[in-house]
ROLO-471091 format. One line per field, with one value per residue (C-alpha): residue number from 0; residue in one letter; x, y, z. Coordinates in pm, 1 decimal. Example, Ala and Ser with C-alpha at 12.3 -4.5 7.8 and 13.67 -1.06 7.14 Angstrom:
% residues 2
lumfi = [0 1]
drendren = [A S]
c1 = [1230.0 1367.0]
c2 = [-450.0 -106.0]
c3 = [780.0 714.0]
//
This chain:
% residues 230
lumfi = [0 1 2 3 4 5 6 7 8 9 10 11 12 13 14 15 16 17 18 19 20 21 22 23 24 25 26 27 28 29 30 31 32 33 34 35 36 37 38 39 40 41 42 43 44 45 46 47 48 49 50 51 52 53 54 55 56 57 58 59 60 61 62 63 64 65 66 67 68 69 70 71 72 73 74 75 76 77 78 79 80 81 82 83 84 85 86 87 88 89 90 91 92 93 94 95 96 97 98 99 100 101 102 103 104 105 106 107 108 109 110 111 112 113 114 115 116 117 118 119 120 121 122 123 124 125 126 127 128 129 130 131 132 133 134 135 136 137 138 139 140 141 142 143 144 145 146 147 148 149 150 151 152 153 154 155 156 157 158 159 160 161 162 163 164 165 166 167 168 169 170 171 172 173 174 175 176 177 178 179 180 181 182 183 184 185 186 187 188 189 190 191 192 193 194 195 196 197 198 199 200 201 202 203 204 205 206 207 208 209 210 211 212 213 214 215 216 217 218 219 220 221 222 223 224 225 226 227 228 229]
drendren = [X X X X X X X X X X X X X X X X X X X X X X X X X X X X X X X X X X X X X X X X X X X X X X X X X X X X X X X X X X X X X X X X X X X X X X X X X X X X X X X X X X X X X X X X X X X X X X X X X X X X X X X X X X X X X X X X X X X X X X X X X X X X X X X X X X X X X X X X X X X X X X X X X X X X X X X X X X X X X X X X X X X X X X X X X X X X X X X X X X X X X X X X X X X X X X X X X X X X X X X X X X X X X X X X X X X X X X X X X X X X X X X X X X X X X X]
c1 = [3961.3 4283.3 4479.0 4695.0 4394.7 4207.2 4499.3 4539.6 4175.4 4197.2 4478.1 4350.3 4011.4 4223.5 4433.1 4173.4 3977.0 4259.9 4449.1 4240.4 4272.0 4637.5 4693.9 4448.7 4657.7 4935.5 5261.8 5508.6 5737.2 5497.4 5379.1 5697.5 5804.2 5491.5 5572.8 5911.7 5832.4 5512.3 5344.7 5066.2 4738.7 4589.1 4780.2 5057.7 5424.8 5676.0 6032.6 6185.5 5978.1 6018.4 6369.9 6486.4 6376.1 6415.9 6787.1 6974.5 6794.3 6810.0 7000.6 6764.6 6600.7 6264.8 6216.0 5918.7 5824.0 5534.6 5480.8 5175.3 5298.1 5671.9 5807.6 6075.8 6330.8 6314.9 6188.6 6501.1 6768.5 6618.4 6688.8 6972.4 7038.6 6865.8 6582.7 6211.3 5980.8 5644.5 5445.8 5283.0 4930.6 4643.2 4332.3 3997.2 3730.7 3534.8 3858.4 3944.4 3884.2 4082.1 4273.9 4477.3 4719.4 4995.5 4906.9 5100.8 4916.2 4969.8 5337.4 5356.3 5139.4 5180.6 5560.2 5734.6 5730.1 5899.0 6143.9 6292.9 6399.4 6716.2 6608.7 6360.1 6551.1 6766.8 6498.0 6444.0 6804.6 6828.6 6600.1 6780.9 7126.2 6897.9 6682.1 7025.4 7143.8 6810.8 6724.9 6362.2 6204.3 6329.9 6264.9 5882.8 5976.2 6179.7 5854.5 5583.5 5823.2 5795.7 5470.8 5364.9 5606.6 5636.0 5304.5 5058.3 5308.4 5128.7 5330.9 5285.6 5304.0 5238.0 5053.2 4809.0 4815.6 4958.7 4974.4 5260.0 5260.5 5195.9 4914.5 4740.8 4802.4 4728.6 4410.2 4105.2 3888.3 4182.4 4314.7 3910.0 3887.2 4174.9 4082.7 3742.9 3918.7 3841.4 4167.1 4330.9 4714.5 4994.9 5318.6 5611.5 5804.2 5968.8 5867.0 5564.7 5510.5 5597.9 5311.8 5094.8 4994.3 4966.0 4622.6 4631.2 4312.8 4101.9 4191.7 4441.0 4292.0 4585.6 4845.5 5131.8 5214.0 5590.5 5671.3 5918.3 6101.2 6405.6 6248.7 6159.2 6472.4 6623.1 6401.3 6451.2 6841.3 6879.8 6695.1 6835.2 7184.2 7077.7 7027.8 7343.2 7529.9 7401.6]
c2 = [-7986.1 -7898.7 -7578.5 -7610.6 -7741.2 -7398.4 -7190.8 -7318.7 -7295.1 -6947.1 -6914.2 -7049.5 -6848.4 -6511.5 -6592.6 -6622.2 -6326.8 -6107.2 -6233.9 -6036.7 -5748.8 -5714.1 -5792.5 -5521.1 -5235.5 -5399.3 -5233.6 -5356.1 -5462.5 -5646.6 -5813.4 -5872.1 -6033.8 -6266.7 -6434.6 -6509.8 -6656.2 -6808.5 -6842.7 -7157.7 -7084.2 -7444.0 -7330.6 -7153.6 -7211.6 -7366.8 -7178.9 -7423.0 -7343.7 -6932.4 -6900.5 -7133.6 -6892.5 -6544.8 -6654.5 -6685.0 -6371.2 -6110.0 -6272.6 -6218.3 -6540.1 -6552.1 -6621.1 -6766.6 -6634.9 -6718.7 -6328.6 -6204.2 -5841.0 -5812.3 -5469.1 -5270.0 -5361.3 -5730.9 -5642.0 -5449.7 -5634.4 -5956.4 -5727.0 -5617.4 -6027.6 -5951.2 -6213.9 -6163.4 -6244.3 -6399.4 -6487.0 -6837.0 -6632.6 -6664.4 -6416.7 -6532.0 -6601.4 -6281.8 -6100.2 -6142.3 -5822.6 -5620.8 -5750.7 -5536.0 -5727.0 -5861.9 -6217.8 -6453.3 -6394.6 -6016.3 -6086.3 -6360.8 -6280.4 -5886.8 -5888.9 -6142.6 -6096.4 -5815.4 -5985.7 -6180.4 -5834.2 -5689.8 -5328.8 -5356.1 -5513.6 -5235.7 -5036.1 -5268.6 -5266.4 -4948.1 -4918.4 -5135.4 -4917.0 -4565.9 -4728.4 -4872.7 -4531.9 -4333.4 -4186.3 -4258.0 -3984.2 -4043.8 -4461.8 -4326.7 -4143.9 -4444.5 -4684.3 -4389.3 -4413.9 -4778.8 -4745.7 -4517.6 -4662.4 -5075.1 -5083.9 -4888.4 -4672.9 -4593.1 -4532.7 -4332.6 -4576.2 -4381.4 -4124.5 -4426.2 -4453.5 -4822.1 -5013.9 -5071.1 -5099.6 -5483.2 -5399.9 -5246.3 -5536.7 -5782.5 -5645.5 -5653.3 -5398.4 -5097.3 -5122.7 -5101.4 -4784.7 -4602.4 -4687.0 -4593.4 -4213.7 -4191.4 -4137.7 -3824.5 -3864.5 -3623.6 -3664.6 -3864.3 -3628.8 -3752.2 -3383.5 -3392.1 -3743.8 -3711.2 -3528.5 -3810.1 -4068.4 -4478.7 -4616.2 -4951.5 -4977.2 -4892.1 -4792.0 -4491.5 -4160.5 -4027.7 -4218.6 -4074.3 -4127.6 -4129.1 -4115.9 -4440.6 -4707.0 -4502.4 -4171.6 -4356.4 -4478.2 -4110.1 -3969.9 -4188.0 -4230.8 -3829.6 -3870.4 -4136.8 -4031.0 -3718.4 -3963.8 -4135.2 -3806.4 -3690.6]
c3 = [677.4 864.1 861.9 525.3 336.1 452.0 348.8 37.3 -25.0 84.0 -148.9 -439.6 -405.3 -374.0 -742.6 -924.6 -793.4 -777.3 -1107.3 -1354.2 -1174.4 -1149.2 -1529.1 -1584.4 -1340.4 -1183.4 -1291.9 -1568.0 -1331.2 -1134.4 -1428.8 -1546.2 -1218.7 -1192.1 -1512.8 -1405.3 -1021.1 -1159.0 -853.5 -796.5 -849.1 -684.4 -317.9 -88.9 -314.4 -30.9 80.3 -216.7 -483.6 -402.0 -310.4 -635.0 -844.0 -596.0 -490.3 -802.3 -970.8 -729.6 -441.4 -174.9 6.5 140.3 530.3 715.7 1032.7 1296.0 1399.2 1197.9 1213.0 1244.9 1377.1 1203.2 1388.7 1312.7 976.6 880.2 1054.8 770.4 506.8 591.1 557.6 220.8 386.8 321.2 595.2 535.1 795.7 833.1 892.5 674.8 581.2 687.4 455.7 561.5 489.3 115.8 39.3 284.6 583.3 814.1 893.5 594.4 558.9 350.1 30.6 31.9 155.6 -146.0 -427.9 -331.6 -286.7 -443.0 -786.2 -735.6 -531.7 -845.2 -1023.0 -971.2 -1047.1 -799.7 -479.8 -521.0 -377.1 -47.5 -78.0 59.6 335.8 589.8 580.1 621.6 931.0 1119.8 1086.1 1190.3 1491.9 1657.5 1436.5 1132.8 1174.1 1208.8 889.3 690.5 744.4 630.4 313.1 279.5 339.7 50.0 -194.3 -190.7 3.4 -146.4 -399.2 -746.4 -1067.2 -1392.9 -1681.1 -2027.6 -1887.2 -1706.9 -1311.6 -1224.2 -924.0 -749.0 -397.0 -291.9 -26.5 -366.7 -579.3 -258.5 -170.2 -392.3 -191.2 -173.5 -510.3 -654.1 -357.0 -537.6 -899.7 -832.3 -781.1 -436.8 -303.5 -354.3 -491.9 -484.4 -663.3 -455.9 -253.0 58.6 243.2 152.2 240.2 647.0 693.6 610.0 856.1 789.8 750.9 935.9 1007.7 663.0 372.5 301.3 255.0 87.4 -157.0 -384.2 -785.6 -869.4 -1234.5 -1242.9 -1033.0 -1103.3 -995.6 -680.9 -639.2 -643.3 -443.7 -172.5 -164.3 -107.7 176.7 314.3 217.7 466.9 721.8 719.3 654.7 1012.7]
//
């Protein structure tokens, strides 16, 4: 079996095991997203397939990249491109649970269907101005946001806790962790927040609820408008 045959194998096995999951507590704006992009379930969806439906919707365009971990600097000078990076690396079978490194179904099936939602990118949106503009602290600061809002962000939906954060909806042993309610959350406030380290390694011991995309939104320009205002 060569290399693309194993990823799409991979791939394929991680759909179906995840797809009940995330129609059970993904967000409505995940879900909503999915059904546009309708991603593959028999393998990995090629640059054509995802950027003929991202492009024209949202008008961001989805990159590949060899690097299986890009840094922030390389990350955020793509989206300031509006270009998504995902990387040509692929989970191991031993991993489908939980991998530590973003692979190309958390970067695809996690992200994506977001990607095609113009409410949404206006939240990557405006990450790339705020880090360009950051000194070294507060670039530590601008990815522990990312970090606890796309990545592993949950949202109030009718009074229900939702996933939103791709690493949740990407990884089938951290989003059963935190609906199992054994992670403690704390509302969404960007102060609060930058006392909280990233957990690379494991799963997070600590992960925030905001109460809408909007909310989110807000919360994150003021501080971000600080940062430029500097």
């Amino acid at each position: 079996m060569n290399i693309i045959e194993e990823q799409n194998n991979i791939w394929h096995t991680l759909y179906n095991r995840q797809l009940p999951r995330v129609k059970q507590y993904a967000c409505q704006e995940y879900l909503d997203g999915f059904d546009i992009l309708k991603l593959p379930a028999e393998g990995v969806p090629d640059l054509d397939f995802l950027n003929e439906k991202i492009t024209p919707l949202s008008g961001w365009r989805v990159v590949r990249t060899p690097v299986r971990y890009s840094d922030a600097v390389a990350w955020y000078a793509h989206f300031a491109r509006r270009e998504f990076l995902i990387t040509d690396y692929m989970r191991a079978w031993e991993e489908l649970d939980f991998t530590p490194e973003p692979d190309m179904f958390h970067d695809i099936f996690g992200h994506l269907p977001f990607m095609v939602l113009p409410g949404y990118t206006e939240l990557q949106d405006l990450f790339a101005p705020a880090f360009h503009s950051a000194n070294p602290k507060q670039k530590e600061d601008i990815k522990r946001l990312a970090w606890f809002s796309a990545e592993f962000g949950l949202i109030r939906e009718n009074g229900a806790i939702k996933v939103f954060g791709a690493g949740l909806i990407s990884s089938a042993g951290e989003m059963e962790n935190v609906l199992a309610g054994k992670v403690p959350l704390l509302p969404f406030n960007v102060e609060t927040i930058l006392n909280f380290d990233k957990a690379v390694w494991s799963f997070n011991h600590q992960l925030f609820v905001f109460d809408s995309l909007e909310m989110l939104k807000d919360e994150l320009r003021q501080y971000f408008d600080s940062i430029r205002d500097d």
